[in-house]
Residue, then its C-alpha position, 0 to 999 in steps of 0.5 A: x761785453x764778454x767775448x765768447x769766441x775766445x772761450x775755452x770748449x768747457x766754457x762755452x758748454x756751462x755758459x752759453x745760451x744759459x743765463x740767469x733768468x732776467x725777470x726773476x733771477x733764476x739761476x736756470x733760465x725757466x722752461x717756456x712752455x707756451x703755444x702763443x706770445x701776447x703783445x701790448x699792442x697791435x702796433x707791437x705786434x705788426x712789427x714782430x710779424x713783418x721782422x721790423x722788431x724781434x719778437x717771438x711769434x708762435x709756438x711753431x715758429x720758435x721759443x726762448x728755450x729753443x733760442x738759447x739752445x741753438x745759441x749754445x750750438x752754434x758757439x760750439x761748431x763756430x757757426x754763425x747760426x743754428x736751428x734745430x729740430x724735433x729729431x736728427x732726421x727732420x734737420x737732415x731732410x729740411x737741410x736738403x729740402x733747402x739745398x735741392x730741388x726737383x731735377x737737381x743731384x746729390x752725391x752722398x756717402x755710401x755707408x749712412x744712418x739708414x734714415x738717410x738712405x731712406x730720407x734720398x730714395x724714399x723720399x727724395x727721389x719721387x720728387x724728381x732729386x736724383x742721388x748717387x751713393x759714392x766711398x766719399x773717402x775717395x775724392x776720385x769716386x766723387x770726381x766719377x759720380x759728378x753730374x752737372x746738376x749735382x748740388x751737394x756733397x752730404x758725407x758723415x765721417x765717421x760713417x756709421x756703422x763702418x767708421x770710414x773716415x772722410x777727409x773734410x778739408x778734401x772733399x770741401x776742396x772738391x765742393x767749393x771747385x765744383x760750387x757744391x754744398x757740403x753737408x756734413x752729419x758730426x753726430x758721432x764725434x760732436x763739436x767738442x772732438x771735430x769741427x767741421x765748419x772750420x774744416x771747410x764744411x758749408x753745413x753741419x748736421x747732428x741728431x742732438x739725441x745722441x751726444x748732445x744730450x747724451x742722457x737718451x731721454x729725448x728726441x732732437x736735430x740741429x742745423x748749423x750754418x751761415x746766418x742766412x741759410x738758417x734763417x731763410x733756408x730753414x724756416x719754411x721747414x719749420x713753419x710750414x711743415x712743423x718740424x718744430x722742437x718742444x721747450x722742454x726737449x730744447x731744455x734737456x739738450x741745452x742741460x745735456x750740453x754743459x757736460x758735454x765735454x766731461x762725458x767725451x773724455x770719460x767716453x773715448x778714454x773708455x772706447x780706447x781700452x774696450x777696443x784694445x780688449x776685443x783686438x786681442x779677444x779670440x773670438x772678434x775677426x777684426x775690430x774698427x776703431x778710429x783710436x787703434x793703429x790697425x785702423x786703415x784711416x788712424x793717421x787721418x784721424x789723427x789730423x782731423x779729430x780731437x779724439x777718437x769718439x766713443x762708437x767701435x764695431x767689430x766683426x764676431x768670427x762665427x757670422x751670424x749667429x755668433x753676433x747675435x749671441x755676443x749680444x744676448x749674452x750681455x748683462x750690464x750692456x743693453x742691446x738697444x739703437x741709438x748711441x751716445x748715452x751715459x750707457x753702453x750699448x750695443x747693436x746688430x746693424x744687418x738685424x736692426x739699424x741697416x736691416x732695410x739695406x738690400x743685401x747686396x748692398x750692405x754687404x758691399x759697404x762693409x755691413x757684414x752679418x757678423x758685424x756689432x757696433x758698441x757704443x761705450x758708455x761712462x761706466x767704470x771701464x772694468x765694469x763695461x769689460x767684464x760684461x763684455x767677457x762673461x758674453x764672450x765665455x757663453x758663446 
């Protein structure tokens, strides 16, 4: 039997989870796109159901193409399973459902998706969970915000839109000594540029809509972990609340995936020279790139990343209306949310992602109103400059 584990990142992405179909030889395994499975026989059925035989069992429970996915992934993070979900979101919020419960606290990044902020105090809190927002780059702040009832650590490194890096292998220090899960979102660097479970992470989180596809036309999360938190934490989630993903979504992930590392390299390469360019633009205050020397965390970077990602922010001298300037002036770029497609984007965190954010608040953690977020595509880099010049010259 092939041994997957010694398999290059490349190989991996092509060839698992992506065999030839058995009953037909289909070279691409087929899409199943079914709501219910049939069974020869009640005796069958009964030991599908009570887990004595594997066997698929309903539409909401899982499919094949869900199946292969998540066989995918988890090879890539080097975990032992994976789930995923209809969107980053739902795997965010059944991994904590998982984890916590009514009277227990949760220590999380102060600069996160502003779905997780809402996902905590929105949602969380009414529950009884309680949540403290620290600069988890600062094990001295998570060390402040420890109570005896915290459970969990969730982080994302590279935060977005700020950049800030977290050290996992600290922070895991902290967890395990303290016996707390750590929750780690890598959807900005993904499983080909940073390996958080080998960094000391308990549970990886992606939305899969970003890099994983990479192609921005579908709507997906994964959960990656131990066998036994996925298959017991997780499946309540799946089952009972229907956060359950279509077998075409799960196809377009998995087709994404096989290029995955090709489109990283062509990313980062170009995300390098875009930041160099605004660095030395006139009209940019500061730029934050994890890949530049200026950027306060670049040597720990350098340690925890295979590559630098493809997201850059960057503050616009003039404030406000500058940015919003910057950003209407563009031809080529689309000014959209989201990140991680084959296009560049760009967007203007206080007008769109981290609107809901009270001022203070973002302002605090580094969200100012004259800062915009790229995220560089893998067009031709001369093409992706000239745009960005032509925006720049209107202002």
């Amino acid at each position: 039997m092939t041994n997957i584990e010694k398999w290059g990142e490349n190989t991996k992405a092509v060839h698992v989870g992506s065999k030839p179909c058995p009953a037909t030889g289909a070279l691409v395994s087929p899409i199943y796109q079914t709501s219910t499975y049939a069974y020869e026989s009640t005796e069958e059925a009964g030991k599908i159901f009570t887990g004595e035989k594997f066997g698929y069992l309903y539409g909401r429970d899982h499919s094949p193409t869900e199946i292969q996915l998540e066989e995918k992934i988890a090879a890539l993070e080097g975990g032992e399973a994976c789930k995923v979900f209809g969107s980053g979101m739902a795997a965010i919020a059944n991994a904590h459902m998982a984890l916590l419960k009514a009277g227990d606290h949760v220590i999380c990044g102060d600069v996160v998706y502003g779905g997780t902020y809402g996902l905590f105090d929105k949602m969380l809190r009414p529950f009884g969970v309680d949540v403290t927002y620290v600069d988890t780059s600062k094990i001295e702040e998570l060390e402040k915000a420890l109570k005896p009832n915290t459970k969990v650590v969730h982080i994302e490194t590279p935060a977005n839109p700020t950049l800030r890096i977290t050290d996992i292998k600290e922070v895991s220090k902290f967890c395990k000594a303290h016996n707390l899960s750590l929750v780690v979102d890598n959807t900005f660097m993904t499983p080909y540029l940073q390996k958080p479970l080998e960094l000391g992470a308990d549970i990886v989180v992606h939305s899969a809509t970003k890099y994983l596809n990479g192609h921005g036309d579908c709507i997906a999360g994964v959960v990656v972990g131990s066998k036994e938190f996925i298959e017991k934490g997780l499946h309540e989630g799946v089952t009972k609340i229907g956060a359950l993903v279509s077998p075409f979504t799960c196809f377009l992930v998995k087709r994404g995936i096989q290029t995955l590392p090709l489109r990283m390299e062509q990313h980062i390469n170009n995300a390098m020279k875009v930041a160099e360019y605004l660095e030395a633009h006139p009209k940019v205050e500061k730029v934050l790139y994890p890949g530049l020397k200026s950027f306060p965390q670049h040597e720990l970077a350098k340690k925890q990343m295979k590559g630098f990602g493809a997201l850059i922010s960057f503050e616009v001298k003039g404030g406000l209306d500058k940015a919003r300037q910057l950003c209407d002036n563009l031809e080529m770029i689309e000014l959209a949310v989201s990140l991680g497609d084959v296009g560049t984007l760009i967007e203007h965190p206080a007008s769109m992602t981290h609107k809901s954010l009270p001022v203070e608040e973002r302002r605090a953690s580094g969200i100012t109103d004259g800062l915009v977020r790229l995220s560089i595509g893998i067009e031709n880099i001369e093409d992706i400059i000239t745009d960005l010049d032509q925006a720049f010259d209107k202002m």
